[in-house]
N, C-alpha and C positions, 0 to 999 in steps of 0.2 A: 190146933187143926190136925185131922187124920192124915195118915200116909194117902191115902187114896186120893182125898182131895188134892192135897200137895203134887201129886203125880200129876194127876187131870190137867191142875194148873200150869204145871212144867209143859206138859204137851201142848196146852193154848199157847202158852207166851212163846216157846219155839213155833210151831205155827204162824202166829203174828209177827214173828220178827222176819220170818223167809216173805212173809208180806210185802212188809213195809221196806225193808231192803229191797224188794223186788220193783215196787213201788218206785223208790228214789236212785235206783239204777235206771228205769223208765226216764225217768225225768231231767238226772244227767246227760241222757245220752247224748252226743254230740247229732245236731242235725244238720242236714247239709243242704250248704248256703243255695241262694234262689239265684236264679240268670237274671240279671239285669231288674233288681224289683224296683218297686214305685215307691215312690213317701207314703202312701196307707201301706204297702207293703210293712216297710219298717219300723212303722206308726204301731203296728197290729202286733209285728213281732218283740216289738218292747214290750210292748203291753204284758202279751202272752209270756214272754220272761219273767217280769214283775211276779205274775202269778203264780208259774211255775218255781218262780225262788222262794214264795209263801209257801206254797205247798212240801215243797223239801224243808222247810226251818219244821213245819208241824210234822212233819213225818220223822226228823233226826229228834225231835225232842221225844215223842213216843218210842222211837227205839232207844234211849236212854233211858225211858222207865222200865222197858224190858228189861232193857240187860242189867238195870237195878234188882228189879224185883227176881229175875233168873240169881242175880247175887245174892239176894236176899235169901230164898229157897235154900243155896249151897251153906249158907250159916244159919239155916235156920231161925230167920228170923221174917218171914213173910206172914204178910200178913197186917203188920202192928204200922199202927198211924204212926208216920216220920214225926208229929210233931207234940201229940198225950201219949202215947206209946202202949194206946187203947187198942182191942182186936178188931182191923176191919172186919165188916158184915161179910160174909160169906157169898149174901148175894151178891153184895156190891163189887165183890171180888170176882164173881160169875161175870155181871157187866162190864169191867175191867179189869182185867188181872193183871194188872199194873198199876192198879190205884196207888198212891202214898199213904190218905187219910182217910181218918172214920167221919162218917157224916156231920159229927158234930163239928170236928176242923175244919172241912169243908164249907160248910153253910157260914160259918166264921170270917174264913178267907175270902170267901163270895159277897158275903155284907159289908166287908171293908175296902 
């Protein structure tokens, strides 16, 4: 892979991560409690936690493949499928510059 690319890429994945941290700072926030709520009240606010705790596990896992793949960049080694150690596709690394795998592990992982 070119410098240029490699750059590019560095400036997505930083971008993405002030996101996704911005994201699951969102989502932590502390909200403050209702006066006197109802059982749907507290029915709704479970619920809405549930979701919100799904959403922060997808979001701390995505900022773990950043801050891999930013790892990755610093030794030089981004790029290459974690698991045939084949060169991701270029585009596919456009679509996520965080990917792990080449499409072939991919499609792999997904039929098993």
């Amino acid at each position: 892979m070119d410098q240029q690319f490699l750059d590019r890429m560095k400036i997505r994945l930083e971008e993405e991560k002030a996101k996704v941290e911005e994201t699951i700072k969102n989502y932590t926030a502390r909200e403050q409690p209702m006066d006197n709520p109802d059982e749907d009240d507290r029915a709704y606010d479970a619920a809405e936690d549930i979701l919100e705790e799904s959403i922060v596990d997808v979001h701390r896992e995505i900022l773990r493949k950043i801050d891999a793949a930013l790892e990755k960049i610093a030794k030089g080694t981004y790029g290459k499928c974690e698991k045939c150690g084949t060169e991701i596709a270029a585009e596919d690394l456009e679509k996520e510059p965080w990917a792990e795998h080449c499409r072939i592990c991919r499609r792999k992982r997904d039929d098993s």
